[in-house]
C-alpha positions as CSV (number, residue, x, y, z in Angstrom):
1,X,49.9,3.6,-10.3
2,X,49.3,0.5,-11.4
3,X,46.6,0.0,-14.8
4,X,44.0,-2.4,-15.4
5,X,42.4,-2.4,-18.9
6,X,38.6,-2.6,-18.8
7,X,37.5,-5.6,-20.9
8,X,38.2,-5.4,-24.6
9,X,37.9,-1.9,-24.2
10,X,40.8,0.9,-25.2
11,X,40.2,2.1,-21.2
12,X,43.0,2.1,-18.8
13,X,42.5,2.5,-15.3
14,X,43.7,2.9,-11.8
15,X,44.1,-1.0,-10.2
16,X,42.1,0.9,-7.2
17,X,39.0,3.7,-8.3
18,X,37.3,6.3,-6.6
19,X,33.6,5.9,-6.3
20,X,32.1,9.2,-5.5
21,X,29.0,8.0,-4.1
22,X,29.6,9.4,-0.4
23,X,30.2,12.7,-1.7
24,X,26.2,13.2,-1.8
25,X,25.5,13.1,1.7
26,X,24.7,8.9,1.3
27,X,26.9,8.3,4.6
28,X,26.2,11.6,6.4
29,X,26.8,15.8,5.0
30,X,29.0,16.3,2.9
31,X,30.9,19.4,2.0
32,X,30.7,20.1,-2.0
33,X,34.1,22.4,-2.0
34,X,36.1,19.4,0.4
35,X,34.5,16.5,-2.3
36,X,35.9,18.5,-5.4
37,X,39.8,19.2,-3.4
38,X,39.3,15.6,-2.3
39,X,38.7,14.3,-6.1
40,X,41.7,16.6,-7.2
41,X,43.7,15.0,-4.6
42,X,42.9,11.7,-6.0
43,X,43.7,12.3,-9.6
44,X,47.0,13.7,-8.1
45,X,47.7,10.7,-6.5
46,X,47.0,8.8,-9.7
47,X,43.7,7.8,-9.6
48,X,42.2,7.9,-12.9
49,X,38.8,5.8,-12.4
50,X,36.1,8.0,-11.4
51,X,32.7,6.4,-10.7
52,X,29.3,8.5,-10.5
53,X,25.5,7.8,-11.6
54,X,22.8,10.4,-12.0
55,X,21.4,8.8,-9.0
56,X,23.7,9.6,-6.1
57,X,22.3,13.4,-4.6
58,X,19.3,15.3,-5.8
59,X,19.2,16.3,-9.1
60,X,22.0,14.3,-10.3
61,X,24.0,16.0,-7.5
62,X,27.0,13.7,-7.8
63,X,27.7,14.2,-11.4
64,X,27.9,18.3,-10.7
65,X,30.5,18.0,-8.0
66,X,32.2,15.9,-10.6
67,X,32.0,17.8,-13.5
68,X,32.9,20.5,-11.4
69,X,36.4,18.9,-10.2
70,X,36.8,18.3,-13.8
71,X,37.1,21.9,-15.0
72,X,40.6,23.6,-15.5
73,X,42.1,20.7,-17.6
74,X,41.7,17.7,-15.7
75,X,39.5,15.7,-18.2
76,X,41.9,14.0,-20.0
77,X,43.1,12.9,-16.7
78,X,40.7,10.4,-15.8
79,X,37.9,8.1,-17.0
80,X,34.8,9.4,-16.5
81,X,31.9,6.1,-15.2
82,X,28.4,7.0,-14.9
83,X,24.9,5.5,-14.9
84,X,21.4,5.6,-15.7
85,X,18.3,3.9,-15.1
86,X,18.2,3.6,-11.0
87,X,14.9,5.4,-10.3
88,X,11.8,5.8,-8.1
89,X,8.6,5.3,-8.9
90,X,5.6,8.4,-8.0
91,X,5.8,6.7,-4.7
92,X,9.1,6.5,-3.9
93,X,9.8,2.7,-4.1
94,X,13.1,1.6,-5.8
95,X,12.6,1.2,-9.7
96,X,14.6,1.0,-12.7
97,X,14.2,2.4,-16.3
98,X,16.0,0.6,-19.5
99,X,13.6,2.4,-21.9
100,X,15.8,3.2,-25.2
101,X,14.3,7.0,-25.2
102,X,15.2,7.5,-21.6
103,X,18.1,6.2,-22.5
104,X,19.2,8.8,-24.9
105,X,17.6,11.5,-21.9
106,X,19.5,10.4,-19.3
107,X,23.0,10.5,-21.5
108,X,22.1,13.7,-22.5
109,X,21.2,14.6,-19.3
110,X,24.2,13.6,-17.7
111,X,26.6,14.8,-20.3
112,X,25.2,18.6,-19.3
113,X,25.6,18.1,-15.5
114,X,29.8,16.6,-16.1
115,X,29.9,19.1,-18.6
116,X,31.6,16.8,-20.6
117,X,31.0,15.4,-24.0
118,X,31.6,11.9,-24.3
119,X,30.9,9.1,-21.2
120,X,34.1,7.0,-21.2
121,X,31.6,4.2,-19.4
122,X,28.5,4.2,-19.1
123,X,26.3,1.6,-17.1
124,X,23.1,0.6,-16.7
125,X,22.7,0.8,-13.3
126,X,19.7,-1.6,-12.6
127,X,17.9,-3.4,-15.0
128,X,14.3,-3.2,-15.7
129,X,12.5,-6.4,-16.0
130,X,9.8,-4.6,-17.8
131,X,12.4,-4.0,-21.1
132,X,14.2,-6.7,-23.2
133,X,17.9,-6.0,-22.4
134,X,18.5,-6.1,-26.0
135,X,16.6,-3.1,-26.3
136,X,18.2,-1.2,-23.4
137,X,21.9,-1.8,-24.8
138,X,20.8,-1.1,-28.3
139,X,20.1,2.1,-27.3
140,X,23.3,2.3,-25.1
141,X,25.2,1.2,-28.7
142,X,23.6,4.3,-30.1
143,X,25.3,6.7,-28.1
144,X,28.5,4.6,-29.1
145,X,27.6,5.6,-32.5
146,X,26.9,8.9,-31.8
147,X,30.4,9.4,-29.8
148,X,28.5,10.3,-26.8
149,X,29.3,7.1,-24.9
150,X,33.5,5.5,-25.3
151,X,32.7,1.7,-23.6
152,X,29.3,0.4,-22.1
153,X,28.7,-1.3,-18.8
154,X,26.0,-3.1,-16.7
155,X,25.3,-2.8,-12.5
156,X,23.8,-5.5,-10.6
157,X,23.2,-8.0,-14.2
158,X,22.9,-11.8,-13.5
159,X,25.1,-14.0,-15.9
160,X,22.7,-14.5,-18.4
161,X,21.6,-10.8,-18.6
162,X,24.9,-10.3,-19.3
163,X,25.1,-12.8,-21.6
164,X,22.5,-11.2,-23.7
165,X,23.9,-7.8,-23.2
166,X,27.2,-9.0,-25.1
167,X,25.7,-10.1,-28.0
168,X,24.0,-6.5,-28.9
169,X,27.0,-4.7,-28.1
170,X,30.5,-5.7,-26.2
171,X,30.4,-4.9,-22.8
172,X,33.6,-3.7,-21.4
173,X,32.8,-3.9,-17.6
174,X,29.9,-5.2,-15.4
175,X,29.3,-3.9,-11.5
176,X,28.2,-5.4,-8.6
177,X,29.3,-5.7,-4.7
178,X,32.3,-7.7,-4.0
179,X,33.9,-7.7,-1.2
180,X,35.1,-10.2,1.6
181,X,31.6,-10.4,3.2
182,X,29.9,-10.2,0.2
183,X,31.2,-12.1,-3.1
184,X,28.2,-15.2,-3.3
185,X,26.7,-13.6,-7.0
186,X,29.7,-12.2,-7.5
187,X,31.9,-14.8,-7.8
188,X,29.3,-16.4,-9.9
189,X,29.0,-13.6,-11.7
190,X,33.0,-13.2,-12.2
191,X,32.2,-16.8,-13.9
192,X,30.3,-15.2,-17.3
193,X,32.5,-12.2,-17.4
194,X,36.1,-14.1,-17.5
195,X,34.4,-15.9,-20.1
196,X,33.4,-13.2,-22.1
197,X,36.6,-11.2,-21.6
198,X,35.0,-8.4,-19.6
199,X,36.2,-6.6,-16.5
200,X,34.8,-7.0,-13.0
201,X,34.3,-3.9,-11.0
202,X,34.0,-4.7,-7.3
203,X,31.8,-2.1,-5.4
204,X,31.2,-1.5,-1.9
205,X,35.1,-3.5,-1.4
206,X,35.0,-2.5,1.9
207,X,31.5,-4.1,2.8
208,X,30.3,-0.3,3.5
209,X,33.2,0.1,6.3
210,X,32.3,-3.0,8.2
211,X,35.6,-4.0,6.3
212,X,38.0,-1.3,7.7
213,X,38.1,-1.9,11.7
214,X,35.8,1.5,12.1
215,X,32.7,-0.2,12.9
216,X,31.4,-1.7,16.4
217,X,28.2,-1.1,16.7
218,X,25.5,1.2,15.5
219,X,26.9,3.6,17.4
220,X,29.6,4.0,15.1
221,X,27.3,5.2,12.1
222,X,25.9,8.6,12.5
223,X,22.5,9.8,12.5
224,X,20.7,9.7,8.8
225,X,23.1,6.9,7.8
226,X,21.5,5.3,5.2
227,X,23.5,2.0,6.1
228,X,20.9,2.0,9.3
229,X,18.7,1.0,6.4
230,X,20.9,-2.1,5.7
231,X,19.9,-5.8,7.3
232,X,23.5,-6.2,7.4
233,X,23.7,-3.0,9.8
234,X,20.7,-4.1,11.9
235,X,20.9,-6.0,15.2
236,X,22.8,-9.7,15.5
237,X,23.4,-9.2,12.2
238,X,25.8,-6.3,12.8
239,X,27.4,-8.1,15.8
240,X,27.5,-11.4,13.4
241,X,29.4,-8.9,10.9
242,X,31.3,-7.3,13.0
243,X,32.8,-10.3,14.4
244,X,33.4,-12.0,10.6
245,X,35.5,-8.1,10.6
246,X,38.0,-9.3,13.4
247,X,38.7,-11.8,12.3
248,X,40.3,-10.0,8.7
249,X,41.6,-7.3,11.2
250,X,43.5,-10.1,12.8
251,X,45.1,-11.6,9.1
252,X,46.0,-7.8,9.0
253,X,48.1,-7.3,12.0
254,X,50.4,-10.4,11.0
255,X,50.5,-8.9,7.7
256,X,51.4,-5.3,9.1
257,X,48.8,-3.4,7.8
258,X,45.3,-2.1,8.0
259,X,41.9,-4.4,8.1
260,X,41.0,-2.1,5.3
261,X,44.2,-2.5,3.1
262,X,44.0,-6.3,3.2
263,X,40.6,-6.2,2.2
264,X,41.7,-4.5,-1.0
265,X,44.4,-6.3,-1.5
266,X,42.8,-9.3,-1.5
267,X,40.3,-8.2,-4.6
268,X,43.2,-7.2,-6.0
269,X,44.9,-10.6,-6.0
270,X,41.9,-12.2,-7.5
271,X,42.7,-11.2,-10.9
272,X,43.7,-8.5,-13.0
273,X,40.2,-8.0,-14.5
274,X,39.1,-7.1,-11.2
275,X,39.2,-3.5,-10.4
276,X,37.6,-2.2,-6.6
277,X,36.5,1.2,-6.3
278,X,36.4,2.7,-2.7
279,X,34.4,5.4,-1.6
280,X,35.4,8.2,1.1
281,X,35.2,11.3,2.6
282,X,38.8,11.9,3.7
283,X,42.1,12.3,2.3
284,X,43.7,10.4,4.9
285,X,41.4,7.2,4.3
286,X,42.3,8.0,0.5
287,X,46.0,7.7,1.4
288,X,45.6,4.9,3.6
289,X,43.5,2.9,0.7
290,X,45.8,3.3,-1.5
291,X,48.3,1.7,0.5
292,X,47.0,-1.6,-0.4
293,X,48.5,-1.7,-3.6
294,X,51.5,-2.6,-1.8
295,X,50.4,-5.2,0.1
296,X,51.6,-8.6,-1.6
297,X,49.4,-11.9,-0.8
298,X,50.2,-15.4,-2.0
299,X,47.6,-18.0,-3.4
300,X,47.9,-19.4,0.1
301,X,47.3,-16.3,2.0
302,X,44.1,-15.2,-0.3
303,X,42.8,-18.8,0.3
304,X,43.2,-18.5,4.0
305,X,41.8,-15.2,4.1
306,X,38.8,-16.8,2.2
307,X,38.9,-19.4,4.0
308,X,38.3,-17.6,7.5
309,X,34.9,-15.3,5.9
310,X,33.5,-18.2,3.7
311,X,31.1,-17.2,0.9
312,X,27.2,-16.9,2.5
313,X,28.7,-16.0,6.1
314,X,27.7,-12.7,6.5
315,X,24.3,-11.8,8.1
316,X,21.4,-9.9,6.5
317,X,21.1,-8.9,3.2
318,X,22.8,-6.0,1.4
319,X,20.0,-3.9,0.6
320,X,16.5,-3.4,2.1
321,X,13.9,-6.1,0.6
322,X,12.6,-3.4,-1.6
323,X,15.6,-2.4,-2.9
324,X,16.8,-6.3,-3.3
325,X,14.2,-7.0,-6.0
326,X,16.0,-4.8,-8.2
327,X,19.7,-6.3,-7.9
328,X,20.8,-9.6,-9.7
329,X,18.2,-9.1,-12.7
């Protein structure tokens, strides 16, 4: 398996990670025994980059299931991402928290559920417009101190957020969705980080399965989906989507492989500081993901590729309005 190294940071990982996101009933039930075989199954395949956040499932759901896959020597296998500071407020609007003593709560916090004791990389996972970022990753260079936390990260950070955020404290790798559909902020974003020597990881590479030939209609999403929440899931604009889809589904016949594996492959061939991280349910999508890494492109391919799902093209936004205020801060 192929390694990417995350910024300036000691942390290798896999060219492809597993986001573990679905694994908390976000895309439909899931089954907690299947997710922890299914994350075994990656690290066997060579996966190493595991990605949670205290906010995926109740309770901090998702960091159990991992910390439970963990147990029995696995550990040392992997890099361990997590993140704090995506909340609600009393009324259940989307909020964040970059308070330094929730900070130190939510590591602690999280270090219990993983049953782990240091955080390879840990994000901030939205920023709060209500704290000075400088405070926020002061606090996250604490736990660096502390040896709680290896490397630190930001989700969802415009370029001058970041910016600020490297000056307290390096910042080994900033999040946000990239994908074929979706790459406008990102590939402004990419701008800062190549700059300031810090990885890119691409979530959501798939464009939440709109990327993988799977997806028709809304009849292809099951009931309780949250993606029925999505503009980009929601009337033309899922037709307008689906059709920018066939159009990479047609690049990936002449290239003998899956709509999916071309979609990866061409994040992949954008850099070495970029690293995607997929999410699913199934070994076989695992398998089939993985397959990308084998799929070669050429300048001229990528650019055509580009060229057919130009930046802005896709229709509807990637989050509900509410939930949009709180990305790109």
């Amino acid at each position: 398996m192929e390694r990417r190294t995350l910024g300036r940071s000691p942390l290798q990982v896999s060219a492809l990670g597993f986001g573990l996101m679905s694994l908390s009933g976000i895309y439909g039930p899931a089954n907690d025994d299947e997710s922890v075989a299914l994350i075994h199954y990656a690290i066997d395949c060579g996966m190493n980059f595991l990605d949670s956040a205290d906010a995926y499932g109740q309770g901090g759901h998702n960091e159990k299931v991992l910390g439970e896959a963990l147990r029995g020597g696995r550990r040392d296998k992997v890099v361990v991402a997590t993140k704090f500071g995506n909340v609600r407020t009393p009324e259940g609007k989307p909020s964040a928290d970059g308070r330094p003593e929730y900070v130190m709560q939510a590591c602690e916090a999280s270090l219990k559920r993983l049953g782990i004791e240091v955080i390879d990389l840990y994000y901030q996972h939205r920023i709060d417009p209500k704290v000075p970022i400088e405070d926020t990753v002061g606090a996250m260079r604490r736990l660096v101190e502390q040896g709680k936390v290896r490397a630190l990260g930001l989700s969802e950070a415009h370029p001058d957020t970041i910016r600020r955020a490297h000056k307290v404290h390096p910042i080994a790798a900033v999040q946000s969705e990239y994908s074929l559909l979706y790459r406008v902020q990102a590939e402004e974003t990419l701008k800062t980080t190549r700059e300031l020597g810090i990885s890119f990881v691409a979530y959501a590479p798939l464009g939440r399965s709109l990327l993988t030939g799977s997806i028709h209609g809304k009849a292809d999403l099951p009931e309780g989906d949250r993606r029925l929440q999505h503009p980009r899931f929601q009337g033309e604009n899922l037709d307008r989507n689906v059709a920018l889809a066939n159009r990479i589904e047609e690049f990936a016949r002449a290239k003998g492989c899956t709509a999916a594996q071309l979609a990866l492959a061409w994040l992949l061939a954008q850099g070495p500081d970029v690293v995607p991280i997929f999410g699913t349910k199934r070994p076989a999508r695992l398998d089939e993901n993985l397959r990308a890494l084998e799929v070669r492109l050429t300048p001229a391919e990528c650019a055509e590729i580009a060229k057919a799902v130009p930046p802005g093209a896709a229709a509807g936004t990637r989050y509900p309005e509410g939930q949009m205020k709180t990305v790109y801060l």
